[in-house]
N, C-alpha and C positions, 0 to 999 in steps of 0.2 A: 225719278221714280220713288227713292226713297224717301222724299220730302212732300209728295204726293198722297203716300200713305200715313204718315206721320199726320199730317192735316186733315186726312179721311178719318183717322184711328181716333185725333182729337174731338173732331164734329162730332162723333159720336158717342164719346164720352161726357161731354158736356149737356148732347141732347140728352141722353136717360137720364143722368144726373138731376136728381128733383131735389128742392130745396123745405123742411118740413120743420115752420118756424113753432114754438112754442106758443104762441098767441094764438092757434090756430087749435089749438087743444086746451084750454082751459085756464093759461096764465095771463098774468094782469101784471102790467111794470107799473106797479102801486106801491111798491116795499113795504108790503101790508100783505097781500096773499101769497100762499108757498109756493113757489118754484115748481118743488117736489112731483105733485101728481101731476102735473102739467107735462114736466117735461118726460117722466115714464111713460104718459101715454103717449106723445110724440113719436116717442122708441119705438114704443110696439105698436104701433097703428100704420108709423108712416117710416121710417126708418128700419126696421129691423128685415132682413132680407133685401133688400132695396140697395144692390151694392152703388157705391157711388153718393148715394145720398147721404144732404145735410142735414145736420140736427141742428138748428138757429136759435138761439136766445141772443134777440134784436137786440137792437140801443132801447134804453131805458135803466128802472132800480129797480133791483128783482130783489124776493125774499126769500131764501131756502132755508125752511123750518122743520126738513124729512128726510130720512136717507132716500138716494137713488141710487139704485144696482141696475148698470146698465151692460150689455155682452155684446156678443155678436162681433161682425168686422165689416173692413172693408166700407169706412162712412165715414163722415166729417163731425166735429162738434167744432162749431162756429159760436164764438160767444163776444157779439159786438156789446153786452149791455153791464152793470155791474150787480152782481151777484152778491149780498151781504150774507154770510151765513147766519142766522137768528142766537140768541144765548141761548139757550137749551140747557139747563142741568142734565134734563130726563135724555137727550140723545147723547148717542154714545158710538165711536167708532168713525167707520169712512162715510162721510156725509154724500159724496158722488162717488160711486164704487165703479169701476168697471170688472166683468166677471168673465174668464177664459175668453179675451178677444183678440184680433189680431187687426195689423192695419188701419189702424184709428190715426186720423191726422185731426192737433187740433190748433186751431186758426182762432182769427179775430183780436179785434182792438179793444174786447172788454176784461173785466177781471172779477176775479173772486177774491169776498174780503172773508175773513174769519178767522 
């Protein structure tokens, strides 16, 4: 019975579970355009309330050239691609910010340089 439910509890965690890739909102693994407004709108359009859901930045060379302040809970940041952060004099501070969240799990085989 209790392996029953455990299985039940899983199927349906996975079915809501929606996966809400960056490319799908304005980015390009160019390592020429910013990451940045791509992946905030990602946030807020497809992630933000959406408990369970992932925030993907695929394989590929991404370029984050912006601050992003991202909140909320309860979601994934999957980052299978490589992230260069840009030279910047003019930015200043946390280049990916997260702000009052809780329950962020983050995964993936890519990384961030800078």
């Amino acid at each position: 019975m209790i392996v029953r439910l455990f299985l039940v509890t899983l199927m349906i965690h996975f079915s809501i579970s929606k996966t809400c890739s960056v490319l799908d909102y304005g980015a390009k693994a160019d390592n020429r355009t910013d990451l940045g407004p791509a992946m905030h709108e990602t946030y807020e359009k497809c992630v933000n309330g959406a408990a369970g859901a992932i925030l993907l930045v695929p394989q590929g060379l991404y370029l984050l050239n912006s601050n992003v302040a991202l909140g909320g809970s309860d979601y994934v940041v999957q980052i299978d691609g490589t992230i260069t952060i840009a030279f910047n004099t003019a930015l200043r501070g946390t280049m990916i910010q997260f702000n009052e969240c809780n329950r962020i799990t983050f995964t993936g085989t890519g990384k961030i340089l800078g």
